[in-house]
C-alpha positions, 0 to 999 in steps of 0.5 A: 533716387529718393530722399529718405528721411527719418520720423517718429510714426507717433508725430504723423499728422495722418495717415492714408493709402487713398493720396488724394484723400491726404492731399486734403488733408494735407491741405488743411493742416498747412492752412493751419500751420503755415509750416512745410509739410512732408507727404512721405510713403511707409516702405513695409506696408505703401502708406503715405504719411503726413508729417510736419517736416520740423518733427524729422529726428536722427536715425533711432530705435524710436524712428522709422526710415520714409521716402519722401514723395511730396514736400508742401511748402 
């Protein structure tokens, strides 16, 4: 079963279909931030999305609901 979880599409810190593509990404912005980072899949359009896990807010109409597929710590 997936972990869902809810994010404003706003505070994505990128977006990408290609996973290898935001692993880099991911990669940089964790050197940068030193924070855990949550790759996480779009389920209308198969998106992956990188968000700073610290910006995951309460089930809202400003939110969207993302299975979470990679947590980078």
């Amino acid at each position: 079963m997936e972990e869902t979880i809810f994010f404003n599409l706003g505070n994505a810190l990128a977006s990408k279909k290609d996973t290898k593509e935001l692993m880099r990404t991911a990669q940089v912005e964790y050197d940068k931030r030193k924070g855990k980072l949550i790759i996480v899949e779009d389920s209308e359009n198969g998106e992956l999305v990188l968000f700073d896990l610290s910006d995951s807010e309460h089930p809202s109409e400003k939110t969207r609901k993302y299975f979470v597929k990679k947590v980078i710590e």
